[in-house]
N, C-alpha and C positions, 0 to 999 in steps of 0.2 A: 701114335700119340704118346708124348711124355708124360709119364704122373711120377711125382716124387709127393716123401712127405716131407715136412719142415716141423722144425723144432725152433721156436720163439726164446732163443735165451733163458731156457731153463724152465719156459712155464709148461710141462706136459702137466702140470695140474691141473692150468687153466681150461685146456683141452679136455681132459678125461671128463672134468665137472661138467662143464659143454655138452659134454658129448657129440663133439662136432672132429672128425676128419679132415683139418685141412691140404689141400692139391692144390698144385700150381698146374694149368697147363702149359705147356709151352709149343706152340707152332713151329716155331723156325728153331733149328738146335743148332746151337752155338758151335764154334769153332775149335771149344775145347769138348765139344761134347759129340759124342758118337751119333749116329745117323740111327732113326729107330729102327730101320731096317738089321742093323747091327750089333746087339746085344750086347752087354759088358759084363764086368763079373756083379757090379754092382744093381745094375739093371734087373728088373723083376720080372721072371716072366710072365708068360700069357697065363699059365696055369696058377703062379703066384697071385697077380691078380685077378683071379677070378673066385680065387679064397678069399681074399683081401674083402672084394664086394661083399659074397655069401657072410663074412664073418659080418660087417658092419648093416646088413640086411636086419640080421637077428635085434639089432641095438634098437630096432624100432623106426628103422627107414631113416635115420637124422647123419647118414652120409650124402656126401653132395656128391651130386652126379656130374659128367659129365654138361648138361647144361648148362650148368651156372659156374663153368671153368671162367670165365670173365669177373664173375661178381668177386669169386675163391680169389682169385688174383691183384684185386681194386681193394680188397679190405686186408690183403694179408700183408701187399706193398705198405699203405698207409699204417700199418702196425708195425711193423720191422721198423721205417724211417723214425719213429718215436723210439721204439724200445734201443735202436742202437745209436740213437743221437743220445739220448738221455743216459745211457751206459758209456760213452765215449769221454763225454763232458766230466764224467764223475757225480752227477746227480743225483744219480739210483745207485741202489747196489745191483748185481747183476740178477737174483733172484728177482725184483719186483720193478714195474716199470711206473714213473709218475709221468702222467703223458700232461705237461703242461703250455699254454701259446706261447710262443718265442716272440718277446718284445724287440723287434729291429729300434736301431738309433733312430730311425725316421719316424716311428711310433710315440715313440719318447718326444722327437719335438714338437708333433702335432698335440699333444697332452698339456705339455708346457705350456703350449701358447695355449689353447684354450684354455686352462689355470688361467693366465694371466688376463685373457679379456674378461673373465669371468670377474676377477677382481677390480676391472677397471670398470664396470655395469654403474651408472647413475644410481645413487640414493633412493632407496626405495620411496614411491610416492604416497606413500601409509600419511605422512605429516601434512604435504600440500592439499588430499583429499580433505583428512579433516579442517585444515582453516576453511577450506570452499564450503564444505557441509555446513559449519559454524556462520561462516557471513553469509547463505541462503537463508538459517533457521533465522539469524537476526533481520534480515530483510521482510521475511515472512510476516516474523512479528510486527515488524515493523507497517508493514500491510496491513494485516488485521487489525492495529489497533488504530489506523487512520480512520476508518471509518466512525469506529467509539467514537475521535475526537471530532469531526464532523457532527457525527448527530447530536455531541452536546453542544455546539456552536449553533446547530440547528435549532433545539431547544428552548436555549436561553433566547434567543432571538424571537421564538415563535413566546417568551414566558412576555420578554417587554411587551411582543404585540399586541398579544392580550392584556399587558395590565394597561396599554395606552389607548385600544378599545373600550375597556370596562372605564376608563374614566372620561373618556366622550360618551358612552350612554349614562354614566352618574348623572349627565348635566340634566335629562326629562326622565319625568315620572315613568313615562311610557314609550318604550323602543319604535322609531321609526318604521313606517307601513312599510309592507314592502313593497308594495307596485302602490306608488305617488299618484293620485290624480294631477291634471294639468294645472290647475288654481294651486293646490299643493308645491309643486315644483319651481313656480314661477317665483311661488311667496320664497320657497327657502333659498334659491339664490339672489330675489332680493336683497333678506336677512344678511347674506356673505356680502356683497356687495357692499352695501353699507358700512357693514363690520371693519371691511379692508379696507376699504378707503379711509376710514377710519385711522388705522396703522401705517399707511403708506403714507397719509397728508401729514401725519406726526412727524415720520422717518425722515419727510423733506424738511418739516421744519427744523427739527433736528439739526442737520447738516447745513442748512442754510445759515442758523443763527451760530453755529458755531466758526463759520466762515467768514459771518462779518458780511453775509452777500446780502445788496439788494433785494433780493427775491425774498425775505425773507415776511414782507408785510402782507404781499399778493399769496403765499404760502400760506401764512395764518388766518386770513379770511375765508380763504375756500376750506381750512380746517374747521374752525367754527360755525361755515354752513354745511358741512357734515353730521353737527350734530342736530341744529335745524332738522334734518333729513331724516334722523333717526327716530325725535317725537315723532314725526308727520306718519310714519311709518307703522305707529303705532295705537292712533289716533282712531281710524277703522271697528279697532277692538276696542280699547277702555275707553274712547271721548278725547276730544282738543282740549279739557282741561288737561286732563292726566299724560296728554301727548305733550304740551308745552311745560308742565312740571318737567317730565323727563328730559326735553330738551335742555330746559334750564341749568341743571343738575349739570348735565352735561359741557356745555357752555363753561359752567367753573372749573370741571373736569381741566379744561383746556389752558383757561386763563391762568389757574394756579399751577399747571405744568411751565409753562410761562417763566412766571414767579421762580420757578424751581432752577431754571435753567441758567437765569440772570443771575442769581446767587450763586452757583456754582462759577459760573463763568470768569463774577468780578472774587472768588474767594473769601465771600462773606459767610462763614460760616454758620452765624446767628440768624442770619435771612434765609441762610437755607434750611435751617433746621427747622424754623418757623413755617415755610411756604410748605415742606413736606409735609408735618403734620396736620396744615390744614387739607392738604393733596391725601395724603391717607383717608382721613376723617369723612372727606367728599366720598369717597369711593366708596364708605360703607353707606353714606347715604343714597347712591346710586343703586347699588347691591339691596339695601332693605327697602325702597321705594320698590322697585323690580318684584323682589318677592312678595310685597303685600299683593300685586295687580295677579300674580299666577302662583296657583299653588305645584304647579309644577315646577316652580322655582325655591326651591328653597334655601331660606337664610343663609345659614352657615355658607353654604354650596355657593352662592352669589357672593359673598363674602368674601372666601377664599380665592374666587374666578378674577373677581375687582384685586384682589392684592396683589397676585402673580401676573396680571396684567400691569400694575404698575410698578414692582420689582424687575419685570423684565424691563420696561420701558426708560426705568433709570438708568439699568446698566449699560443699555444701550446709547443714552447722551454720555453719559459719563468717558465712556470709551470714544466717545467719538471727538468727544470736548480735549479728554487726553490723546488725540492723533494715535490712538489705538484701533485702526479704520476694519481690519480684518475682522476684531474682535468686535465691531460693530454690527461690521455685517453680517456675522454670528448670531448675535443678539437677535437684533431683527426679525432673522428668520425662525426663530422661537418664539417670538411675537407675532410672526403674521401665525404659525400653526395654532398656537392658542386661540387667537379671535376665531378665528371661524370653528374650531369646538366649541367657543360663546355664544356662536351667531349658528349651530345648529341647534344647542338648547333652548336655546330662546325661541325660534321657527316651531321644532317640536312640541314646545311645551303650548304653543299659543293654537297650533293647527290641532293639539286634544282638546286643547278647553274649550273650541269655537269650533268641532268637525262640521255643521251646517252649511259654514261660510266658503267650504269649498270641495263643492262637488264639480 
């Protein structure tokens, strides 16, 4: 076996610091090199090396033996290939070796191009995240404050219901029972019945005479024995005199609605201003006659009930007389809800004063 030592380009510094003996082994001897069988001048002998060992024993065992001729040979190649590539090029000086990776052209283009895709990478999405984040936050809100707007829609709606409750119980002293006997129930859709038909024989009249129709005589007849119907109705409780006063009352109720209509119709204005005022006037005396019979009825209250019943009733010819027929039939039906808020105060207030009469 061949052992040589090597000298790295000037570093026996490197070595001595080390403390490491570098050996190459070598197997097969080369063609210019003697056979180890064959000894040269250069060549060490057996005695030589066996000083060589003992002397590097003393250093603290840190020569390599023998076994690790493989490993000596793998790291001493890979040091030579740096230090004489790097001394050849002009790099290093020859004392110190800079062992740095050798860029091939091909490395170089692979760099490039990645540079270059790197540059070509879409726009960061930092800007389209925030308008997304922005139009969630306003939709959000926009969510939560739907509901606010609802429940003030809610609200208001529930504030009319109440205040159009509270002014159908203003009309009796005393709030409606709540479980009706049968005598009770019969009376107070009587009361409606009456009431409507009341508004509804008007509403024909109404249209009829503004048409010029026939029907307009056989219309007003069966209006006027409406209100027939409504003394008799009430006869029971205060007596057939106080039932046919109120009739009668009523009776002019009508006739002077009449009056009111034919003046508007032929555009006499001094007829109609005459026929309403006495059409007004009536109503209060409907109204205070009313309130004297029940104290559940009071003045003012009947008063006011008789005006807006005949305020609406004019708007409603009025509209009808000018072929304004939608806004008639408008009218109307704010006429019929009123009467029957009339025609349960009137029921309530008669079924407290007289609770005997219907058990």
């Amino acid at each position: 076996m061949l052992r040589q030592k090597w000298v790295l380009c000037g570093h026996t510094s490197f070595a001595r610091r080390s403390g490491l003996t570098l050996t190459r082994t070598a197997d097969q001897p080369s063609a210019t090199q003697p056979s180890a069988d064959q000894p040269t001048a250069n060549q060490p002998t057996g005695e030589q090396l066996g000083t060589e060992r003992r002397r590097h024993s003393t250093d603290g065992g840190k020569t390599f033996g023998p076994g690790h001729a493989n490993l000596h040979v793998a790291l001493l190649a890979t040091v030579s290939r740096w230090a004489v590539t790097a001394v050849n090029r002009g790099k290093a000086p020859p004392g110190r070796i800079h062992m740095k990776p050798i860029r091939t052209p091909a490395v170089e283009t692979r760099s490039a191009t990645v540079r270059a895709r790197m540059a070509q990478r879409p726009p960061t999405l930092a800007v389209p995240l925030l308008v997304i984040a922005a139009v969630l936050l306003a939709l959000l809100a926009l969510a939560l404050a739907q509901p606010s707007a609802d429940a003030a829609a809610i609200t208001a709606t529930n504030s009319r219901l109440s205040q159009n409750l509270s002014h159908d119980l203003s009309h009796a002293k005393t709030p409606p029972s709540k479980a009706l006997t049968a005598p009770q129930v019969a009376f107070h859709d009587q009361m409606r019945k009456l009431w409507e038909d009341h508004v509804t024989w008007t509403r024909l009249a109404i249209v009829t005479f503004a048409d010029g129709s026939g029907g307009f005589s056989a219309t007003a007849s069966r209006l006027l024995q409406n209100q027939a119907d409504i003394g008799d109705a009430l006869k029971p409780f205060y007596g057939t005199a106080n039932g046919d006063h109120l009739a009668a009352l009523l009776h002019d109720h009508i006739t002077i609605a009449v009056e009111v209509l034919q003046a508007a119709k032929a555009g006499d204005s001094q007829a109609f201003a005459d026929a309403s005022a006495r059409w007004y006037a009536n109503a209060n005396d409907i109204a205070d006659f009313l309130a004297s019979l029940n104290p559940n009825w009071p003045q003012d209250t009947m008063r006011a009930d008789m005006k807006t019943h005949l305020d609406q009733t004019l708007a409603e010819a009025a509209h009808e007389l000018g072929g304004d027929y939608a806004a008639s039939v408008t009218d109307y039906e704010a006429v019929h809800g009123h009467i029957l808020a009339m025609a349960d105060m009137l029921s309530d207030g008669i079924m407290a004063q007289f609770p005997g009469q219907f058990h």
